[in-house]
Every structure is written in C-alpha cells, then in structure tokens.
C-alpha distance (Angstrom), angle and dihedral (degrees) to the residues before:
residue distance angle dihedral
X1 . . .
X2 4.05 . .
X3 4.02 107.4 .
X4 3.83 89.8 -112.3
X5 4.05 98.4 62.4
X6 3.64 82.4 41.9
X7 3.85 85.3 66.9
X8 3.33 95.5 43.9
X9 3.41 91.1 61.4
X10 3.08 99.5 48.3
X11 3.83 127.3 97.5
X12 3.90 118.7 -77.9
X13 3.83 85.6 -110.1
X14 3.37 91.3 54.7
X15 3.52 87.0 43.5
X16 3.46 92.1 63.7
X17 3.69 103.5 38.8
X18 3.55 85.8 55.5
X19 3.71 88.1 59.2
X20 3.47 99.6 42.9
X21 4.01 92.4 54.0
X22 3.83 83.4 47.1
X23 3.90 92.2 56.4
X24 3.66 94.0 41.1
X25 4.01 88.7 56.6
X26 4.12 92.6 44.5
X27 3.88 84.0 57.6
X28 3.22 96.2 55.3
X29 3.49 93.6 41.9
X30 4.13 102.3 75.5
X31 4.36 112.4 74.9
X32 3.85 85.5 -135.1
X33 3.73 91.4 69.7
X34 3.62 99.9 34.5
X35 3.89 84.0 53.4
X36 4.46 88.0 48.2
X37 4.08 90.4 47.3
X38 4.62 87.9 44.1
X39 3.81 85.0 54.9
X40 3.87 99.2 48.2
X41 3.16 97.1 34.2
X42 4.09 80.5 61.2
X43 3.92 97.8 41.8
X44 4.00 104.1 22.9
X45 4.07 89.0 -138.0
X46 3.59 132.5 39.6
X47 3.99 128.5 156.8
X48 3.32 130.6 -122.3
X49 3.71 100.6 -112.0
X50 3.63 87.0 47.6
X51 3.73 101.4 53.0
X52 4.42 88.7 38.2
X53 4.42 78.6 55.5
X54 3.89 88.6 52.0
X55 3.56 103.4 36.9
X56 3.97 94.4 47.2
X57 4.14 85.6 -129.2
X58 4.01 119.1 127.0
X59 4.21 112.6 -105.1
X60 4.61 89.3 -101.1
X61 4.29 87.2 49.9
X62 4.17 84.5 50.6
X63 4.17 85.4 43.6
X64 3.43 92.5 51.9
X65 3.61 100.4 45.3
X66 3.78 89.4 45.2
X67 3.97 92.8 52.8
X68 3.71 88.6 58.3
X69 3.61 93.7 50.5
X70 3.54 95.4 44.6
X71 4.31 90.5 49.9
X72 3.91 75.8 59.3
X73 3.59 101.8 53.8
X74 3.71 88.5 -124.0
X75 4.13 89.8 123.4
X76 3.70 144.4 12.0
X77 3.83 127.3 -138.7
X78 3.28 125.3 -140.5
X79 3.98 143.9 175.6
X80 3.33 128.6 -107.1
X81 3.61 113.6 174.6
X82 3.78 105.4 -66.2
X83 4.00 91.1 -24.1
X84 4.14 121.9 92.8
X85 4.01 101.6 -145.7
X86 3.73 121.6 179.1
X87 3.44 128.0 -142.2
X88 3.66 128.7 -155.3
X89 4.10 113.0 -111.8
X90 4.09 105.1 -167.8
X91 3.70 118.6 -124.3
X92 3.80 144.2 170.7
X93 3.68 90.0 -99.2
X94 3.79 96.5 39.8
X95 3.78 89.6 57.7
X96 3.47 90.6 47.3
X97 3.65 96.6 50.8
X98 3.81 90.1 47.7
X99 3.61 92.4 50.7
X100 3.86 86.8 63.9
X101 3.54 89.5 41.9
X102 4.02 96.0 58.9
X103 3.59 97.1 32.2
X104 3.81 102.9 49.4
X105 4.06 98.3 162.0
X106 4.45 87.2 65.6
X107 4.02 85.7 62.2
C-alpha cells in the first residue's frame, strides 16, 4: 500500500499528527529559518527588525518565516512596546536542528 493511502486510512488523529510532523519538518526545511532558530537559540530574544537587519531579508519575509515557526512551537512572540521580538522556546526538534547546526561534519 503506498505510504500516502496508508494515511488516509488512518484515523483523523493520525491524520493530523501526520500533518503536524509534516509541518514541523517543512519549517525546518528553508536556510532562512534555520538561520532565525541558530540566532535565538544563541540570544533567547531578538526582534523582528533586528533579525530582517541581520539576515538581509525585508521585515514581511522575517514575518513569514516567523509565523511558520511559531505554528511549530519552535518560538513565542511577544510585545515590547511598539516592537514584535521573538524569543526562542526549546523543543525536541529545535535541539535537534541545532545539533546539526553546531556540529556540521555529522550532516
């Protein structure tokens, strides 16, 4: 049976967990959010004007990688007076990610 009718059949929960472990792999799967999750991971906060200055990238491309990662639990936003800063919230996949990241010769 080919892997996607085997989804199909499955329940809707599995369903959905299937998608959800699908997502979290397509948001790790794009260098500008690798790049966003490397530099949190190293300060914990960062704003969004600061990491579009850093990452060459216009203020909506930083938005849009930063809603993906945030559908994914991999950060949080927050307010800080007018300013939307992100801060990093560790996960299983995070740590994975930046265990690629920091040890470049295991990839």
């Amino acid at each position: 049976m080919h892997t996607a009718q085997a989804v199909r059949r499955g329940s809707q929960v599995e369903r959905e967990r299937f998608h959800r472990l699908a997502r979290l792999f397509f948001s790790g799967a794009d260098p500008a959010r690798l790049k966003i999750i490397e530099i949190l991971a190293d300060r914990g906060e960062a704003c969004v004007s600061e990491l579009a200055e850093e990452l060459g990238m216009s203020i909506a491309a930083v938005s849009h990688h930063l809603k993906i990662l945030r559908e994914c639990r991999c950060l949080k936003t927050v307010k800080s007076g007018r300013m939307l800063c992100c801060r990093f919230e560790p996960n299983a996949f995070t740590r994975f990610v930046l265990g690629l990241i920091k040890h470049p010769g295991k990839v």
